[in-house]
C-alpha positions in Angstrom: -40.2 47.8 103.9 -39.4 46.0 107.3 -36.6 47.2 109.6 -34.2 44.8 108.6 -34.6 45.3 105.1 -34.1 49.1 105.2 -30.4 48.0 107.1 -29.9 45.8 104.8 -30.1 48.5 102.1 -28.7 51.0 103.9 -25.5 49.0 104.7 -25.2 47.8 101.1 -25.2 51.7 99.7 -22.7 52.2 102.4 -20.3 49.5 101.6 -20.7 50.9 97.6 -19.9 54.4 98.8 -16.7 53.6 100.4 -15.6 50.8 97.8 -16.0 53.6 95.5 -14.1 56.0 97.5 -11.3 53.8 97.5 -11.0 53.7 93.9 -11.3 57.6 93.5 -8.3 57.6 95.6 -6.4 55.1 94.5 -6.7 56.7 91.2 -5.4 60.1 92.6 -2.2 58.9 93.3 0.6 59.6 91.5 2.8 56.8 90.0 5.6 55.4 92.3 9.2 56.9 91.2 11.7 55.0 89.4 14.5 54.3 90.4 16.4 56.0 87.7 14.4 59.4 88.8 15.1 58.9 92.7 19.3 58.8 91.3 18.7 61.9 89.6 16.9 64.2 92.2 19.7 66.6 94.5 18.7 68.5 96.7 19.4 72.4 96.2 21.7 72.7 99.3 24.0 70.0 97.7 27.3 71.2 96.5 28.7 70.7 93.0 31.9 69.0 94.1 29.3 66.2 95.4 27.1 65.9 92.4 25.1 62.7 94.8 25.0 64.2 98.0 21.4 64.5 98.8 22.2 65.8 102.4 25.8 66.9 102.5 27.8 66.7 105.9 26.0 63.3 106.5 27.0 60.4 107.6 
């Protein structure tokens, strides 16, 4: 096999490997909140007189 060809390959199993990388992480992510979960989540230095305060004494 020439020079060229053996780039040619070599470049091609390259481009495969990191396509395929891609999709192994895109398919490691988890699923993007709703926005009925984000409404839900307090943080555990909120106070109960502020059931919504995510970071009390904030603006």
């Amino acid at each position: 096999m020439s020079v060229p060809g053996i780039l040619l390959h070599f470049g091609r199993a390259v481009i495969q490997a990191h396509n395929n990388a891609k999709v192994r992480n895109l398919m490691d992510v988890p699923p993007p909140e709703t926005s009925r979960n984000r409404a839900r989540r307090v943080s555990p230095d909120a106070s109960e007189k502020e059931p919504g305060a995510i970071h009390p004494g904030g603006r």
